[in-house]
N, C-alpha and C positions, 0 to 999 in steps of 0.2 A: 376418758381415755384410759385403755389398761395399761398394766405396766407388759414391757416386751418379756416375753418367757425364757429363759436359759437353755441353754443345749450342752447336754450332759458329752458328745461329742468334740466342741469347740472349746467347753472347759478343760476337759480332759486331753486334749490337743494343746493348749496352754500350757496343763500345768506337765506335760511330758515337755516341752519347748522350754519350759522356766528350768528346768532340771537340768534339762540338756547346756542351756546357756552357763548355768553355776557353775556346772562338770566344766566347759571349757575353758572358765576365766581360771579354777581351780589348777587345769592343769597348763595353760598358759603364764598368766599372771603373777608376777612374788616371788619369791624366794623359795619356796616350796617347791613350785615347779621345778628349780635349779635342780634341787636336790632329790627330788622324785622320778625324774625324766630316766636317768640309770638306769631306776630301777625294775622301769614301765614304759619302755620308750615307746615300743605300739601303739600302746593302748593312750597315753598321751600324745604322741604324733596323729592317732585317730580322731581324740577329745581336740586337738587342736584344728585338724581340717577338716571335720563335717560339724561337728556336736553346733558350733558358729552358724550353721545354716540353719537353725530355728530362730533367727533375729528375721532372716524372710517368711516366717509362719507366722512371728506376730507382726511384721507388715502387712500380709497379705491377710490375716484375721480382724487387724484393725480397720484398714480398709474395709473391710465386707461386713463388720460391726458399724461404723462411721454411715458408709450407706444403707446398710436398714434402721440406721434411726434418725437421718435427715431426710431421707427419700423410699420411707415404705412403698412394696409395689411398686419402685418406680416413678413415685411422684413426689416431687421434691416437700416438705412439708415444713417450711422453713419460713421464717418471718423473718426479720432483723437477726442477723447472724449473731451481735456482739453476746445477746448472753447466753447461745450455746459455747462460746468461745471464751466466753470468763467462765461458766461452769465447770469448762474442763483442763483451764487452768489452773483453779482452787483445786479440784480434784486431783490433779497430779502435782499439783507444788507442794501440798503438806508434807507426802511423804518424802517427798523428792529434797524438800528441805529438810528436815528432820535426820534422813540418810546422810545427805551433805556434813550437818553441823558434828555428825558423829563422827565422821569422816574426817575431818578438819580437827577435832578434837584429837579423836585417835593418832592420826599422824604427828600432832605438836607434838603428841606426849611421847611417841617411839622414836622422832630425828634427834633429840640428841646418841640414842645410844646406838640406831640402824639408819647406816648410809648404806641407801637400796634405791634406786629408779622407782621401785614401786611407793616411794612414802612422796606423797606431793609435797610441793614448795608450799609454803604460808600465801593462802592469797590474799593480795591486794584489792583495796575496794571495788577497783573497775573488774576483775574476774569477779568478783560475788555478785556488782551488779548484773555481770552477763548470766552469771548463773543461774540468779534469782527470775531473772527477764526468758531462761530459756534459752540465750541467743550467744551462746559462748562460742558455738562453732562459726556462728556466721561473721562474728566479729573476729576470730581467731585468738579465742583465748583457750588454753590447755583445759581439759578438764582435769576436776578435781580428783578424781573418781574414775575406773573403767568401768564402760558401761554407763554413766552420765549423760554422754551422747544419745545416745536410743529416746531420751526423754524427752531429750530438747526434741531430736527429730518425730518424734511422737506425734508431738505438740504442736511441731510446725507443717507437717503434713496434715493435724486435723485440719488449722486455720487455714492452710489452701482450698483444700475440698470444700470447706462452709462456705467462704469468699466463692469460690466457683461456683456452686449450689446456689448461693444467693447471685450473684450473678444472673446466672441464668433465668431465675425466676425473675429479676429486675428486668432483665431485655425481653421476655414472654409477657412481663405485662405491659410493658410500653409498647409492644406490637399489638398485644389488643387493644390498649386503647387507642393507637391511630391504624389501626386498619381492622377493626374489628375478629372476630374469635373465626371465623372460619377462614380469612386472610394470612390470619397469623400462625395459624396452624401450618398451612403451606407454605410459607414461610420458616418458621420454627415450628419442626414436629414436637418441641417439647414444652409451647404453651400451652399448655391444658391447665 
């Protein structure tokens, strides 16, 4: 099996998207904002309603990533879902935690001397465990962090699409094997 090839396009579409997203939290988020807005109000009132709109570029790039590497050409290429699904949990919790602890660190050490909405509260065990898990929105815990979110929902839109992928391949093959491969095809055009 080769490894999948990069696209000098879709990198460069990222990393114009990743810039774009900084720029926005930059001049939305903190205290800076406050104080910048003055002096740039355009071009921050701009950063603030479009620059946001590369969070649907990398949805729409992970998607279209997600499906060429569980269903090259269109054909689902998936076994037992769980360890593409813990793959790319490890892969995205390192940094994700790593960001967090820094994050958590940083703000203890600024709330005694900056009371701002941007410096989070201390969390409590049950947000770290949702954060840890991914699942802080679903359970309605604040995140730590702007931007936090994107991760979890990342991560939770992978595990849909694998589940559904697998899925699909689990109901393709149990229609072949009780009605055989040209039955099931007519059936499901997508046992192959």
């Amino acid at each position: 099996m080769t490894a999948p090839t990069r696209s000098a396009l879709i990198d460069c579409t990222k990393g114009l998207a990743c810039a774009a997203i900084v720029w926005h939290h930059l001049a939305f988020y903190g205290p800076m904002s406050e104080v910048a807005h003055p002096a740039m109000p355009d071009v921050l009132d701009w950063l603030y309603e479009y620059a946001r709109m590369a969070v649907q570029i990398f949805l729409v790039l992970g998607g279209y990533l997600a499906a060429a590497s569980l269903a090259p050409a269109g054909h689902v290429k998936l076994g037992t879902p769980w360890p593409k699904i813990g793959k790319r949990f490890v892969r995205l919790l390192v940094p994700y935690a790593v960001a967090l602890m820094v994050t958590i660190v940083v703000s203890a050490t600024v709330r005694p001397w900056f009371d701002h909405e941007s410096v989070s509260a201390d969390p409590d065990l049950w947000s770290l465990l949702a954060h840890a898990l991914l699942l802080q929105n679903i359970v309605g815990e604040e995140s730590l962090s702007a931007g936090v979110w994107y991760v979890s929902i990342d991560f939770q839109l992978f595990v849909l699409t694998t589940l559904l992928l697998a899925g699909v391949r689990w109901v393709a093959a149990w229609l072949r094997q009780h009605y055989g491969d040209q039955q099931a095809q007519r059936l499901w055009p997508w046992a192959v």
